[in-house]
N, C-alpha and C positions, 0 to 999 in steps of 0.2 A: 519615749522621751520623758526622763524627769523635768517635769514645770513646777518644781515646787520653789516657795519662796519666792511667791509674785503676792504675798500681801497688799505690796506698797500701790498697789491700782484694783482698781473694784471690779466688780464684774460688769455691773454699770457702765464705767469707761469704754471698759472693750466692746459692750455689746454697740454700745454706741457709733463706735467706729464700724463693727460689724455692718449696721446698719446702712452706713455710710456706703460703704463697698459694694452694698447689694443696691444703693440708687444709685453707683455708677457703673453698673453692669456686670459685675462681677458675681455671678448665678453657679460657678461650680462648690456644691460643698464641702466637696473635699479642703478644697482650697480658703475658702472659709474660716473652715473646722481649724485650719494650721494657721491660718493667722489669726486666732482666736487663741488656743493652743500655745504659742512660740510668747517666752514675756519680752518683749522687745528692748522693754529698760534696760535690761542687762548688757545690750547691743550700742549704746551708748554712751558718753560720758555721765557719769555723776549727776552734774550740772544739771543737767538739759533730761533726767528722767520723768519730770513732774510732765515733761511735753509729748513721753515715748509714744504714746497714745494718739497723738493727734494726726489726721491724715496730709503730714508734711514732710519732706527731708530735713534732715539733721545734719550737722558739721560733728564728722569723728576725728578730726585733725587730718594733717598731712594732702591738704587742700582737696578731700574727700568728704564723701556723704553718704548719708544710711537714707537709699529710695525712700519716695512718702510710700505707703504700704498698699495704696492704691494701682501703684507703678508692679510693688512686688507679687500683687495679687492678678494683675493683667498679664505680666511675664510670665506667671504659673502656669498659669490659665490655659493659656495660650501653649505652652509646653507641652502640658497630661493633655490636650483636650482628646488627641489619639489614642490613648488608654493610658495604663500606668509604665515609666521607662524604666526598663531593669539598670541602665548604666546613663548619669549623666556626666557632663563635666560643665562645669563653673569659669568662666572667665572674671576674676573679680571677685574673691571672697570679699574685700573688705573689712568690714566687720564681724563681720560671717552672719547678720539676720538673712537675706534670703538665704544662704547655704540651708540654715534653722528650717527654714518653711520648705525647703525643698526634700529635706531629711524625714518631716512628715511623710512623705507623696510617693517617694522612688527606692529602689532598694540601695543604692551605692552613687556616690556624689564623689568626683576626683575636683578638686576647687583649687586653682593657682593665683596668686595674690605676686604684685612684683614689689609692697613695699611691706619689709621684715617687718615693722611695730607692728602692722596691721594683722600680719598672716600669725603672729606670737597672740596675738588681743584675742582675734578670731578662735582660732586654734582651742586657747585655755577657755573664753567662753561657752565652745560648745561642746569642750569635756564636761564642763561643770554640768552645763543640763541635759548630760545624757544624751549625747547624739554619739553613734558609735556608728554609723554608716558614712560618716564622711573622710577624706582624705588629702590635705592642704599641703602642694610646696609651693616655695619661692622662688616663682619663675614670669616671663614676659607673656602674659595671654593669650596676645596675637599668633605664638608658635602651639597654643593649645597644651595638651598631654597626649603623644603621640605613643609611648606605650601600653596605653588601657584602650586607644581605641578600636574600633568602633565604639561611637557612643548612641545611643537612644534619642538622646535631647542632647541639645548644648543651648546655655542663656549665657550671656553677655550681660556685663551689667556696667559696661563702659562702651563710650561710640567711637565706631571703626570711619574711617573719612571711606572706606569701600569696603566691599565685605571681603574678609581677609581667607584666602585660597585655603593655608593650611588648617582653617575650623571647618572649609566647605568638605578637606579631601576626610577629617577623624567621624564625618557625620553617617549613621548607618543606614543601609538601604530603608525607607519610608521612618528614616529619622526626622527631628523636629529641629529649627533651629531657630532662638528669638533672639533677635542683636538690632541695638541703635545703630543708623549708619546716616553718615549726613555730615556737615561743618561744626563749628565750636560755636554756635547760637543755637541751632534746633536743627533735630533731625525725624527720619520716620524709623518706629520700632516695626521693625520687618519678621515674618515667620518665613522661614526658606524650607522647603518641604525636598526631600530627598526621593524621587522617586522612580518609577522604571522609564518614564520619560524624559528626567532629566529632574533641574531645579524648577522648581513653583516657588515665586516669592508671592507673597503677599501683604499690604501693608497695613497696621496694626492702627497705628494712630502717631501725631506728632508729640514728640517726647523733649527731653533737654538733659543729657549725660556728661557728666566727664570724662574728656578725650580718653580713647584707650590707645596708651603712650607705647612704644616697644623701643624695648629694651636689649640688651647684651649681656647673657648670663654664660 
């Protein structure tokens, strides 16, 4: 990944935040290293880059938001913790910063976005810094990308009101799956674990997502 042309924020900042992440639990380095690594500014509007840095969400228009990095670093986490996934898929490029940090970590990332501004922003952002493991169309989340799967890992990054069947059937035997699921105030970030006994869920901690809407494409 090219990261150059992160002038406009020190190393200072970052490490700062770094820091941050490591007193709220977040111990893998890898995962670290990428959100260390990814300049976030980029993943933002203009406006709001003096803020990229700070462990918060961001408004990217289109009544969306770029996770605080705390959220993006627990999601990871929680993903690789079973080694590294040769294939994942992305429910929710958005802006495309986690796709960024996930582009670190996994060999191939298939990322579906259902609103066009979003998945063109995404998209042209993460040609610019060099991510060539990823692959973004515009389509409804909840139906997944059912031609590349099986997947390794799948992350969510919008909440489901129940966990939606066709991400359970793209998920590969001792796949990883992290998704918000819950009402439109708060939900729990759940891991669903694929295994020869069946699903293992388990629950991550209470979160706060935007609904993940389905669509008709």
């Amino acid at each position: 990944m090219d990261v150059h042309g992160i002038g406009m924020t020190s190393r200072r900042t970052r490490d700062r935040l770094i820091q941050r992440l490591r007193e709220e639990g977040i111990h893998d380095e890898r995962v670290l290293d990428a959100i260390r690594r990814v300049p976030r500014h980029v993943f933002v509007d203009e406006a709001l880059a003096s803020r990229a840095y700070e462990d918060t969400a961001l408004p990217i228009g289109h009544g969306q938001t770029i996770s605080q990095p705390y959220i993006v670093a627990r999601m990871t986490q929680a993903l690789i913790a079973g080694g590294r996934p040769k294939k994942v898929l992305e429910v929710g490029t958005g802006s495309g910063y986690q796709t960024a940090v996930l582009a670190c970590l996994v060999d191939e990332i298939y990322s579906v976005e259902r609103l066009e501004p979003l998945m063109k922003f995404a998209r042209k952002r993460l040609r610019e810094i060099g991510c060539r493991n990823v692959h973004i169309k515009l389509s409804d989340g909840s139906w997944g990308w059912k031609e590349h799967a099986p997947y390794d890992g799948i992350i969510v990054t919008a909440a489901a009101a129940e966990l939606p069947p066709s991400l359970v059937e793209q998920l590969a035997p001792g796949g990883r799956l992290v998704i918000p699921v819950g009402g439109p105030a708060m939900q729990e970030l759940l891991l669903v674990q694929q295994t020869d006994k069946g699903l293992i869920q388990e629950r991550i901690e209470l979160v706060n997502f935007v609904p993940l809407v389905r669509d008709l494409f």
